[in-house]
PDB file of N, CA, C, O and CB in Angstrom:
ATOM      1  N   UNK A   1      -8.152  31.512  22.511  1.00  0.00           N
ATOM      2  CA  UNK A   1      -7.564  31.346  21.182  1.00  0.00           C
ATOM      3  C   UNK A   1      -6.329  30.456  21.232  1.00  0.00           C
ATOM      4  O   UNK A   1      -6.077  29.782  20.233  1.00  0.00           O
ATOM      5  CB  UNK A   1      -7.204  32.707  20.586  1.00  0.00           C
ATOM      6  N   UNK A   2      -5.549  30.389  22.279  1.00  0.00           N
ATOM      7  CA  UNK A   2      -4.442  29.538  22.770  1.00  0.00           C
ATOM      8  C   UNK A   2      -4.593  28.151  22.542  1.00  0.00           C
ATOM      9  O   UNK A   2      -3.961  27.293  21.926  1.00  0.00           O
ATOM     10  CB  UNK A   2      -4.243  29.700  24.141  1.00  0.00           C
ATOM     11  N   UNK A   3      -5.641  28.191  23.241  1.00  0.00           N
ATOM     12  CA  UNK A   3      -5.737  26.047  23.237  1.00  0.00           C
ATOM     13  C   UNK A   3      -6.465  26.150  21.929  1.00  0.00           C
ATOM     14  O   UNK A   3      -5.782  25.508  21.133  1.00  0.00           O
ATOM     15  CB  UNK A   3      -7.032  24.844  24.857  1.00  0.00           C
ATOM     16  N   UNK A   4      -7.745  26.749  21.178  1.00  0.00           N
ATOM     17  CA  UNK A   4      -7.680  25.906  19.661  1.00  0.00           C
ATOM     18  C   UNK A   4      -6.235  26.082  18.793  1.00  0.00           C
ATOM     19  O   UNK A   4      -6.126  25.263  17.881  1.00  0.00           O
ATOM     20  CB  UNK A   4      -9.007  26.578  18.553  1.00  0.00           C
ATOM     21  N   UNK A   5      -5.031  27.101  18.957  1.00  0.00           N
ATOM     22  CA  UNK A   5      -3.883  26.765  18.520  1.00  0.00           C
ATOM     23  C   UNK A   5      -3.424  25.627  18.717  1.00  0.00           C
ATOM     24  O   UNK A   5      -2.954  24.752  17.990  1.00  0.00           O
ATOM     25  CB  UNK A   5      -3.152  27.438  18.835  1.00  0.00           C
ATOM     26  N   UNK A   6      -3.634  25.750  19.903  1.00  0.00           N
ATOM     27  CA  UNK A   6      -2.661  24.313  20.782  1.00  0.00           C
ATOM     28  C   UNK A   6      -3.447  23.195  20.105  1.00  0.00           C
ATOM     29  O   UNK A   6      -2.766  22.329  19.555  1.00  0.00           O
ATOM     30  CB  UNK A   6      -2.824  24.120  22.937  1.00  0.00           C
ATOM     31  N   UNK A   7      -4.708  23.084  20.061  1.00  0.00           N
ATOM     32  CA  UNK A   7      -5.387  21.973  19.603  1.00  0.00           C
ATOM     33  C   UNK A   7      -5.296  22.003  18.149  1.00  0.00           C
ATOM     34  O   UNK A   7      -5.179  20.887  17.642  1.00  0.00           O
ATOM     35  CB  UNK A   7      -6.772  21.926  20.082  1.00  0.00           C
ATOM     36  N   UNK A   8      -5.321  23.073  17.283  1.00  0.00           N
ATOM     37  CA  UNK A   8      -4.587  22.255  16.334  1.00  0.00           C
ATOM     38  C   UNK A   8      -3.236  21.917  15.636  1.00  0.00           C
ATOM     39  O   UNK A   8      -3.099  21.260  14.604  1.00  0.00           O
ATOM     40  CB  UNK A   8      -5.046  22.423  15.672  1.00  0.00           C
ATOM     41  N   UNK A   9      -2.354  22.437  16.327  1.00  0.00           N
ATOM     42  CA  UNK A   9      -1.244  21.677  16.066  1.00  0.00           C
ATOM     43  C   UNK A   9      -1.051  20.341  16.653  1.00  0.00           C
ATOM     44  O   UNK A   9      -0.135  19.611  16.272  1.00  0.00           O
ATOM     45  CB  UNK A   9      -0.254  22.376  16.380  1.00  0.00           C
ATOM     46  N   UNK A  10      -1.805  20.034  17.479  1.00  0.00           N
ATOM     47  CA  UNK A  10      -1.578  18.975  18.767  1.00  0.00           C
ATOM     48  C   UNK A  10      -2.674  17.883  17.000  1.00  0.00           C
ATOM     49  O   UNK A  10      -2.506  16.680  17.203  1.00  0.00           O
ATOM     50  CB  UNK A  10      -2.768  19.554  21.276  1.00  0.00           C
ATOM     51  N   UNK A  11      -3.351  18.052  15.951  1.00  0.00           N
ATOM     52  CA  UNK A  11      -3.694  17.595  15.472  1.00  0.00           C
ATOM     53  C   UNK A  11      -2.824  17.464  14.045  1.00  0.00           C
ATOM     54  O   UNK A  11      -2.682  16.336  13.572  1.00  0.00           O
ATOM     55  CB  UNK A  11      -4.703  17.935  15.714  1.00  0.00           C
ATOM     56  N   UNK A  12      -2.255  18.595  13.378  1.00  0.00           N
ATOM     57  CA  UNK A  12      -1.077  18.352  12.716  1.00  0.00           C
ATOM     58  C   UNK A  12      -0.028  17.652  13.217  1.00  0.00           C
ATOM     59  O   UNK A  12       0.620  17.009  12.391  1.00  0.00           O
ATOM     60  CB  UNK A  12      -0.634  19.343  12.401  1.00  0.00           C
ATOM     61  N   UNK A  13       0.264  17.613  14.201  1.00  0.00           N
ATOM     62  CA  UNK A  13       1.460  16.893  14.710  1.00  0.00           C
ATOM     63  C   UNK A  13       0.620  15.583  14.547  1.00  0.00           C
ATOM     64  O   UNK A  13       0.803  15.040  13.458  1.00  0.00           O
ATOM     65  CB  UNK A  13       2.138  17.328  16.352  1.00  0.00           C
ATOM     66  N   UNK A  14      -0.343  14.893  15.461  1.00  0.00           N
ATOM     67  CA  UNK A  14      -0.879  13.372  15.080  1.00  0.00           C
ATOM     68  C   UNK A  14      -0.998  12.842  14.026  1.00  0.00           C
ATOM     69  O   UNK A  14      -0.989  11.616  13.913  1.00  0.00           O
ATOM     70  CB  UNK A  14      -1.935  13.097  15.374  1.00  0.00           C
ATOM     71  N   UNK A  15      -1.185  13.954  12.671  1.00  0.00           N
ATOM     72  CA  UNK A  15      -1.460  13.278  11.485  1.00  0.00           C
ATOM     73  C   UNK A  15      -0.072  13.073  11.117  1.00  0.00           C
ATOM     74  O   UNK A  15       0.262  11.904  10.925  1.00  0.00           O
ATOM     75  CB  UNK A  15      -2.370  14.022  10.429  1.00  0.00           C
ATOM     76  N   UNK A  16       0.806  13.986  10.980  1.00  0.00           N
ATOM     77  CA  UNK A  16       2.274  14.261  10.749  1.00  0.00           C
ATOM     78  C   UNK A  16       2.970  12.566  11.191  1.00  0.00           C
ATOM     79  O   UNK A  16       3.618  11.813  10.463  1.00  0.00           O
ATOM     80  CB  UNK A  16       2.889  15.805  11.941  1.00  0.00           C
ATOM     81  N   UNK A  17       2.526  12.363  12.684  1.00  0.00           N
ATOM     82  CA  UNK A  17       3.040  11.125  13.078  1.00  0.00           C
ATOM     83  C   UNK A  17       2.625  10.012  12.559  1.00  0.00           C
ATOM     84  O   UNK A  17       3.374   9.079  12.268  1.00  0.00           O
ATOM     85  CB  UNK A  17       2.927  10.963  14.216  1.00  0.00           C
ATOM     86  N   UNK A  18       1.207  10.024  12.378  1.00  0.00           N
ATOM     87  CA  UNK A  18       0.424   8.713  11.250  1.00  0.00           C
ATOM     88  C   UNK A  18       0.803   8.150  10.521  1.00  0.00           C
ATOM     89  O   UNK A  18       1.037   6.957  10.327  1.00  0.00           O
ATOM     90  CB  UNK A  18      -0.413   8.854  10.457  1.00  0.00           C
ATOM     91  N   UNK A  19       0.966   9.681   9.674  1.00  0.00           N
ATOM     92  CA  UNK A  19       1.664   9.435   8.179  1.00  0.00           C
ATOM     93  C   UNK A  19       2.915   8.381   8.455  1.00  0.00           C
ATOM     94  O   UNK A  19       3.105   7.208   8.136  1.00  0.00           O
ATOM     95  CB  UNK A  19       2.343  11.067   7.429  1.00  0.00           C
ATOM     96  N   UNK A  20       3.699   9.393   9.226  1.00  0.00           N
ATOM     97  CA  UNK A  20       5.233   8.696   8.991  1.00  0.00           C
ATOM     98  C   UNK A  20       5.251   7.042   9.485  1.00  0.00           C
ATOM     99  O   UNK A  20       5.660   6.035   8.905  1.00  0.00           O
ATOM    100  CB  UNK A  20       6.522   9.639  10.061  1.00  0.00           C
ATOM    101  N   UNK A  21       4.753   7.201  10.535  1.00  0.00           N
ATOM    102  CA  UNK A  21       4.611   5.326  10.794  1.00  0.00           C
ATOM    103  C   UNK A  21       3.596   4.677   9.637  1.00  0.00           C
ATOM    104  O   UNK A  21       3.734   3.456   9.576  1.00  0.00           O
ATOM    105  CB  UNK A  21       3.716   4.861  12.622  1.00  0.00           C
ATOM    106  N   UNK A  22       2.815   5.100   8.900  1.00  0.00           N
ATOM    107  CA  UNK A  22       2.259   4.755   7.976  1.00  0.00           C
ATOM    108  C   UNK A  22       3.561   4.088   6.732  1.00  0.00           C
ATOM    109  O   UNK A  22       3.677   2.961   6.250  1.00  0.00           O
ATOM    110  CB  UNK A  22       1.348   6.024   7.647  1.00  0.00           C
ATOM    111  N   UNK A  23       4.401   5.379   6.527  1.00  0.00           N
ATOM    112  CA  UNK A  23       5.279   5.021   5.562  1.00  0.00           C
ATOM    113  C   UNK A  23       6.426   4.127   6.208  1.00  0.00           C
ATOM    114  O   UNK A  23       6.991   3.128   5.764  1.00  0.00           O
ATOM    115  CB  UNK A  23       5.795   6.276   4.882  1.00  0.00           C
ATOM    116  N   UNK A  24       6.531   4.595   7.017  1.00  0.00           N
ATOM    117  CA  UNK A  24       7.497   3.270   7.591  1.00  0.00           C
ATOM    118  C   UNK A  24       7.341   1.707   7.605  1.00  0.00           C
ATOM    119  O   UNK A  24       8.073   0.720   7.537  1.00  0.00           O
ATOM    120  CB  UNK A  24       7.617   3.423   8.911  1.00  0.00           C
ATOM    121  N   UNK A  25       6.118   1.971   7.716  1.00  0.00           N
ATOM    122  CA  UNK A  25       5.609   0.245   8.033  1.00  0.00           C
ATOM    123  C   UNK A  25       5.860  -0.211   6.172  1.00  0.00           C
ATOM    124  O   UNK A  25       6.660  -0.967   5.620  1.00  0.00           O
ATOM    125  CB  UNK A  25       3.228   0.017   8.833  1.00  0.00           C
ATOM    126  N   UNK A  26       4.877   0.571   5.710  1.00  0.00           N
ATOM    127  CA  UNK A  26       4.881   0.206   4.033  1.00  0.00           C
ATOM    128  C   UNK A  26       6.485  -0.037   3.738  1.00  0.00           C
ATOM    129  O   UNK A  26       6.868  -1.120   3.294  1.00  0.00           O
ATOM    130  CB  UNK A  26       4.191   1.699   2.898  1.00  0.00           C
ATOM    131  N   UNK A  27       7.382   1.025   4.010  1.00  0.00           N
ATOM    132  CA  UNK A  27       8.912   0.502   3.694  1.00  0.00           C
ATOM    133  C   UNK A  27       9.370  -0.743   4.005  1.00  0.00           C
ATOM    134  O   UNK A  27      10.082  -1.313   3.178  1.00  0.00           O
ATOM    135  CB  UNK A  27       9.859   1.241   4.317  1.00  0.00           C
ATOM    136  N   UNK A  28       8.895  -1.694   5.837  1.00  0.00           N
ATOM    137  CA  UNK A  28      10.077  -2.278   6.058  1.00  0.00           C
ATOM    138  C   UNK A  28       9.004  -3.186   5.248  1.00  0.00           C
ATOM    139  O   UNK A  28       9.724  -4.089   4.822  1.00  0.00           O
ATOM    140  CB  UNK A  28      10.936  -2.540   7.612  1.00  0.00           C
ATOM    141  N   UNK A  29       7.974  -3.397   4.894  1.00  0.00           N
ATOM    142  CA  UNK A  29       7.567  -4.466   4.370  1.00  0.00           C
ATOM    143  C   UNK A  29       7.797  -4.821   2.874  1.00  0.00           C
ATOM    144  O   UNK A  29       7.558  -5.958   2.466  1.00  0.00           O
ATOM    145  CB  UNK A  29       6.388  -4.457   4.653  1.00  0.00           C
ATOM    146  N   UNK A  30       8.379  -3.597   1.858  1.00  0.00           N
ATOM    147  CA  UNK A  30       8.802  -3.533   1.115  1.00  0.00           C
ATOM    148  C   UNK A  30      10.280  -3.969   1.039  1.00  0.00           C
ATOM    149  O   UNK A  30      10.578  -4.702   0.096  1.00  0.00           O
ATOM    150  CB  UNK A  30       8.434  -2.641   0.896  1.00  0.00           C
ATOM    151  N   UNK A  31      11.150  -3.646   1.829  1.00  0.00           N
ATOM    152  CA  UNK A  31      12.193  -4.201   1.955  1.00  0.00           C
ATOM    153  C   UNK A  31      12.587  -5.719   2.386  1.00  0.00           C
ATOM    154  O   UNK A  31      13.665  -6.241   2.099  1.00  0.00           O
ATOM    155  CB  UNK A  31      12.601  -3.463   2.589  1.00  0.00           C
ATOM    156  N   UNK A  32      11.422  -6.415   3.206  1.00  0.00           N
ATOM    157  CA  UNK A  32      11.958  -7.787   3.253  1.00  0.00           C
ATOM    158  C   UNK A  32      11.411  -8.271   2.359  1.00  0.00           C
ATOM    159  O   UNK A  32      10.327  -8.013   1.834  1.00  0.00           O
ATOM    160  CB  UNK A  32      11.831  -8.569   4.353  1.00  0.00           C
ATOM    161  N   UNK A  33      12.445  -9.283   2.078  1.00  0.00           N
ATOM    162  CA  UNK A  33      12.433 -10.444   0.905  1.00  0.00           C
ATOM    163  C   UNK A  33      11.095 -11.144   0.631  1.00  0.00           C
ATOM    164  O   UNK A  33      10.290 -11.415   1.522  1.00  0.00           O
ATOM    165  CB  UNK A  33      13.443 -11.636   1.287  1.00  0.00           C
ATOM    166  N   UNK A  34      10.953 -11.365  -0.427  1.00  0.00           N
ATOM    167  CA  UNK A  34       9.301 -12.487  -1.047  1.00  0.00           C
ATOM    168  C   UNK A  34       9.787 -13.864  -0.208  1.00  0.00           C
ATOM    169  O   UNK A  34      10.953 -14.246  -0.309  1.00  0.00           O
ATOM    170  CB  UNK A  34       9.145 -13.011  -3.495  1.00  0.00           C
ATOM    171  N   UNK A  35       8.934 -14.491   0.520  1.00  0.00           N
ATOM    172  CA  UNK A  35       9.149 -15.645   0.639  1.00  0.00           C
ATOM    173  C   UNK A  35       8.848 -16.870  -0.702  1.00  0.00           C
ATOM    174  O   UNK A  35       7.814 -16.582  -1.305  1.00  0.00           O
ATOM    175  CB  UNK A  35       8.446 -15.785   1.788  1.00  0.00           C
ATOM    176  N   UNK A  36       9.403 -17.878  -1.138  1.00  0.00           N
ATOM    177  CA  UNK A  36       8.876 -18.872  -2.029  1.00  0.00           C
ATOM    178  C   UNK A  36       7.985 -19.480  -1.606  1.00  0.00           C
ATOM    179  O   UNK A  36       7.822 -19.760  -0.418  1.00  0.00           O
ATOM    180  CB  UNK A  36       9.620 -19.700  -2.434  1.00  0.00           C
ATOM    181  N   UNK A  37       7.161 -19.821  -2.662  1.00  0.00           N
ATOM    182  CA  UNK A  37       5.779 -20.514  -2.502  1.00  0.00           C
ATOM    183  C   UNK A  37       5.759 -21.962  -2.985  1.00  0.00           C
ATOM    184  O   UNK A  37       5.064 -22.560  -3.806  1.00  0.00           O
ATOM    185  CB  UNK A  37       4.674 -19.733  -3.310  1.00  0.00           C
ATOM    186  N   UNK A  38       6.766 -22.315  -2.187  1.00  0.00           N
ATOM    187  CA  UNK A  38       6.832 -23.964  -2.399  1.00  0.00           C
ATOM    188  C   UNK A  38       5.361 -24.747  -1.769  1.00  0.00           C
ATOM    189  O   UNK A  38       4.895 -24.574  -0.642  1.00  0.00           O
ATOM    190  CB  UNK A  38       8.366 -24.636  -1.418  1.00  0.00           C
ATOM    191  N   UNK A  39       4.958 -25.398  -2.561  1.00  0.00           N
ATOM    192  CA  UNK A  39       3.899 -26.568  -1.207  1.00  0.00           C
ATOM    193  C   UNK A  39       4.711 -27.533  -0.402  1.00  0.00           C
ATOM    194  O   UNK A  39       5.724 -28.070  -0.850  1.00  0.00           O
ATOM    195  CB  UNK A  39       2.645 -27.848  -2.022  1.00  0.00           C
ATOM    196  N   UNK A  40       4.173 -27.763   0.959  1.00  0.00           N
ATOM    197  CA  UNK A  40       5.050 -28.814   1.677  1.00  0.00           C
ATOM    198  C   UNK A  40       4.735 -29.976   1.146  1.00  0.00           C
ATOM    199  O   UNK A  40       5.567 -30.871   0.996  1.00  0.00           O
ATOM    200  CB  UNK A  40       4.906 -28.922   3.159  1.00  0.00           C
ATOM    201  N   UNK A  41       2.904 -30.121   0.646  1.00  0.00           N
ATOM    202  CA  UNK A  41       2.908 -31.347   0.007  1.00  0.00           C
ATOM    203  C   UNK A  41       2.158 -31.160  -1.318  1.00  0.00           C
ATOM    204  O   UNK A  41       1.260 -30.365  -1.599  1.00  0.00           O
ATOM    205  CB  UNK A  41       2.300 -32.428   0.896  1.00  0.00           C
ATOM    206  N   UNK A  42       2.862 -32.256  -2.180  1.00  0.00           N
ATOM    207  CA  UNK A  42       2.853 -32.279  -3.561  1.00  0.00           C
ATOM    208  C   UNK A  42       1.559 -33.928  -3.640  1.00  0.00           C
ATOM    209  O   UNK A  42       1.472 -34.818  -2.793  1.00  0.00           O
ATOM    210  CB  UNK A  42       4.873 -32.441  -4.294  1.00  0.00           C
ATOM    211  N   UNK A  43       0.702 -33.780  -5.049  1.00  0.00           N
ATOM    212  CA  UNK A  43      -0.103 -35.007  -4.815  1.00  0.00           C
ATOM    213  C   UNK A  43       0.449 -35.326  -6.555  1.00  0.00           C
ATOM    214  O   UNK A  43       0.636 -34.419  -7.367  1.00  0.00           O
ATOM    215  CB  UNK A  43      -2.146 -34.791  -4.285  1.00  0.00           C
ATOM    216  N   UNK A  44       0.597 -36.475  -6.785  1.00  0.00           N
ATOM    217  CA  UNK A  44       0.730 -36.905  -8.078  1.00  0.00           C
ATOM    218  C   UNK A  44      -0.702 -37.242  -9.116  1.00  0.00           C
ATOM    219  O   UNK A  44      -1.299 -38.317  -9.176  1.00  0.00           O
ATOM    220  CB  UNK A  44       1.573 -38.125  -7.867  1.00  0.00           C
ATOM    221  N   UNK A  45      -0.994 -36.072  -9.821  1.00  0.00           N
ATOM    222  CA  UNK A  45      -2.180 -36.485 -10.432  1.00  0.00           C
ATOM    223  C   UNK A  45      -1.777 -37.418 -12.379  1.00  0.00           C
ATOM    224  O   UNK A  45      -0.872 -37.170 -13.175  1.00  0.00           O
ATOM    225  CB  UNK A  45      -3.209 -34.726 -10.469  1.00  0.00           C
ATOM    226  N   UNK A  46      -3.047 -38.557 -12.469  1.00  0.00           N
ATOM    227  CA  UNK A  46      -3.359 -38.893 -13.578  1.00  0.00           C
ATOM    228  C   UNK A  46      -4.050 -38.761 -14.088  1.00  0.00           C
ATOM    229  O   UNK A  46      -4.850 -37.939 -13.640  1.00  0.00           O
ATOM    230  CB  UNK A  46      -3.347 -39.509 -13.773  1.00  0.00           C
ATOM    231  N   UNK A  47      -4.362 -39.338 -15.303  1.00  0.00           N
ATOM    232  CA  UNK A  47      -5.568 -39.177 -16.321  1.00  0.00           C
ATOM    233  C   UNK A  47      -6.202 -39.961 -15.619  1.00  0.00           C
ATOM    234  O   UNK A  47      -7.179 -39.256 -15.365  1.00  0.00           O
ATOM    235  CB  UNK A  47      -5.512 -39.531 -17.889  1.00  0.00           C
ATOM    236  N   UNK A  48      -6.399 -41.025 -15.045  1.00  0.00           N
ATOM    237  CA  UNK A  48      -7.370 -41.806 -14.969  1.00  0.00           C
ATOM    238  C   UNK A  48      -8.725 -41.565 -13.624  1.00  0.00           C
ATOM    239  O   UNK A  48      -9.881 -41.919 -13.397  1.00  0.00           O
ATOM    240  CB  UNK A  48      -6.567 -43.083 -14.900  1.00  0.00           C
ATOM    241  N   UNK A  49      -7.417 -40.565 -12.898  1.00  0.00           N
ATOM    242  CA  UNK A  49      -8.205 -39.919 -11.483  1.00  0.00           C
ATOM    243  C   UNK A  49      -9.219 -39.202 -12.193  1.00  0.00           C
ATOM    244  O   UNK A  49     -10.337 -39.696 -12.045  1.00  0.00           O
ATOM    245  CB  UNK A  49      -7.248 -38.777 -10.347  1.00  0.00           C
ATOM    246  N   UNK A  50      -9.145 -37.844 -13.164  1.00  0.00           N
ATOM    247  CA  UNK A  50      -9.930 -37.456 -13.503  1.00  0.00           C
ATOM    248  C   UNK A  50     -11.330 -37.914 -14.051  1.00  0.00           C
ATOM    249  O   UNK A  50     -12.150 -37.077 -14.426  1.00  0.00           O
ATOM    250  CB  UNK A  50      -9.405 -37.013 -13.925  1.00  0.00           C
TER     251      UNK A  50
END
């Protein structure tokens, strides 16, 4: 009866840990900044290309 205790806390604890690096990751990625979505290159369109 010992080790399925042991085994399942040894499985609450893994999910317990999941979770939290789960939310962690979601935080720091929430916290850094949007990068801008500049293009490096720009093309000049006309009417006549079309």
């Amino acid at each position: 009866m010992s080790r399925l205790l042991a085994a399942a806390l040894t499985v609450v604890a893994a999910t317990a840990l999941a979770v939290g690096a789960a939310l962690g990751i979601v935080a720091l990625l929430e916290a850094t900044p949007d990068q801008p979505n500049t293009p490096l290159i720009t093309y000049e369109h006309t009417d006549e290309e079309h």
